[in-house]
N, C-alpha and C positions, 0 to 999 in steps of 0.2 A: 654325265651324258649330255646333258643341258647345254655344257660349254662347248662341247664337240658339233652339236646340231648349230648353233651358232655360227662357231667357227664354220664348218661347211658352206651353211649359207653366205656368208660373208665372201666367200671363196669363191662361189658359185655367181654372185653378185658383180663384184668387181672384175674376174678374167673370162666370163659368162658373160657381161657389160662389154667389157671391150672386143670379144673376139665377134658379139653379134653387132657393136659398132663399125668395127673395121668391115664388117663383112656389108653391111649397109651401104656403107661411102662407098666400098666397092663398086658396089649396083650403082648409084643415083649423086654420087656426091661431082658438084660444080668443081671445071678444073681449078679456078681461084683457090679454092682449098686444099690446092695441096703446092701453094707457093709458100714458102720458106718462111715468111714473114711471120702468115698465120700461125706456122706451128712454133714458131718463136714466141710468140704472145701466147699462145695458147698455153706452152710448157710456163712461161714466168705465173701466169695467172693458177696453173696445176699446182706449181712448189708453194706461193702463198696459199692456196685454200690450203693442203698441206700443212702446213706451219699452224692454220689455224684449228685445223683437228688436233696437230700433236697440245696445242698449247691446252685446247680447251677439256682435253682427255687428263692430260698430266696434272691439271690444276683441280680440277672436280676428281681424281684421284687421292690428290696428297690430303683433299678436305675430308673425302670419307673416310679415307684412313685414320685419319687422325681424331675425326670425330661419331665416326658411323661403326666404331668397335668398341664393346667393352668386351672384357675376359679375354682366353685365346682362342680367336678364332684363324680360321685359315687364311692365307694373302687372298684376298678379293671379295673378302666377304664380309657382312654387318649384319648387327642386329641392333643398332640403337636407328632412327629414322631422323636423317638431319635437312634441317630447316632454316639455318643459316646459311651467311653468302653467297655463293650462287644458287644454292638453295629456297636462298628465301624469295627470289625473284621467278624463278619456275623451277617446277616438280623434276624435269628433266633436263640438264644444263647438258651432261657427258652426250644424249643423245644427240642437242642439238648440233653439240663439234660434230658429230659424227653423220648428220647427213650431210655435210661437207666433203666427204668420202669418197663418193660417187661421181659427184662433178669436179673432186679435186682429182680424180683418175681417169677420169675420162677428158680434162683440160692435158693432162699431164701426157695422155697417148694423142691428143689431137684429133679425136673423131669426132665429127659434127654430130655424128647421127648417133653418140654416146652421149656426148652433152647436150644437145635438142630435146632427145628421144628417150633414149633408156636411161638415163643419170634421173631423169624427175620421175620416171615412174618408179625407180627405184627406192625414191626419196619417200616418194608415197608408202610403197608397201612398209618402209621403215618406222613411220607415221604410225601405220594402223599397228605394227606388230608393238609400237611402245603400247597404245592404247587396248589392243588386244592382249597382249599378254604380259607385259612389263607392269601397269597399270592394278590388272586384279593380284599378279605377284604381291605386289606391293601394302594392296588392301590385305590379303591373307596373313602377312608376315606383322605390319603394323595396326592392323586393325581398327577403332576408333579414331585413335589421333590419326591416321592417312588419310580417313577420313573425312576429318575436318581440317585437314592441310589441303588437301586436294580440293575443298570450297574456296581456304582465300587463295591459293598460288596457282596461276594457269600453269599450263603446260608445256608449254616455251614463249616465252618472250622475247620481242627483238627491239624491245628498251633499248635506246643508245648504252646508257648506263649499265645496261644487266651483260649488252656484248659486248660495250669496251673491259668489264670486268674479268669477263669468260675466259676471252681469248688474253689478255694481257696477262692473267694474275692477281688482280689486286680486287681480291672479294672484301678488303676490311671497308675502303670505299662502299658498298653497298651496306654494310653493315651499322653505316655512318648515317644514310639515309632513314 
């Protein structure tokens, strides 16, 4: 059920985003903004953040898989708590690709008043729902050690090092640190 309220949201976020984007611009957007250029820049800059969600999803993926399961458990789930590679630089590496989301869809439809507007305050509630509800998850499930993981590792970092890691791949570099 968990994954479905999620998903919803997500849903609700992104085509909910753009349709009250579009609907914005409608009202109040300068005509500059809707000369060809802009949305040409605007879609190149939408497919990189893009590229940079899939990269930092798929990557912080393959590491809990590999390292965030003992026994058999079901695809997407762990119970060991890992604290390596992107890991070990912040508690929340997958989130962080993922408020990229937001303004990588609303660069990607071209509305001002998605990327301005609703794309950060999106980012925000995304923010509080890690620290609201992803946060105590995590305390209840790991208990002690999240604990004391969650004292040295903040919560996202924007390390040169920790996001040239994320987004490219290459967590053994941090590991080296």
């Amino acid at each position: 059920m968990d994954k479905i309220v999620r998903i919803v949201i997500w849903f609700l976020m992104i085509f909910g985003g753009a349709a009250a984007g579009l609907y914005l611009d409608a009202l109040w957007c300068p005509q500059w903004l809707t000369d060809p250029l802009f949305h040409i820049i605007s879609f190149i800059v939408g497919v990189v953040l893009v590229k940079l969600v899939v990269n930092s999803s798929r990557n912080t993926g393959r590491l809990l898989a590999r390292l965030g399961r003992e026994g058999n458990l079901p695809r997407l789930q762990t119970n060991k708590l890992v604290t390596e590679g992107y890991y070990a630089c912040m508690r929340h590496p997958m989130h962080l690709g993922l408020l990229l989301f937001p303004p990588a869809a609303a660069f990607l439809i071209g509305s001002v008043s998605f990327i301005l507007i609703i794309a950060p305050l999106e980012m925000v509630f995304m923010v509080a729902m890690v620290k609201l509800v992803e946060e105590p998850q995590a305390l209840r499930k790991f208990g002690k050690a999240y604990e004391i993981y969650k004292k040295q590792v903040p919560m996202f970092s924007l390390r040169w090092e920790c996001l040239q890691s994320l987004f490219s791949g290459t967590s053994k570099k941090l590991e080296d640190n």
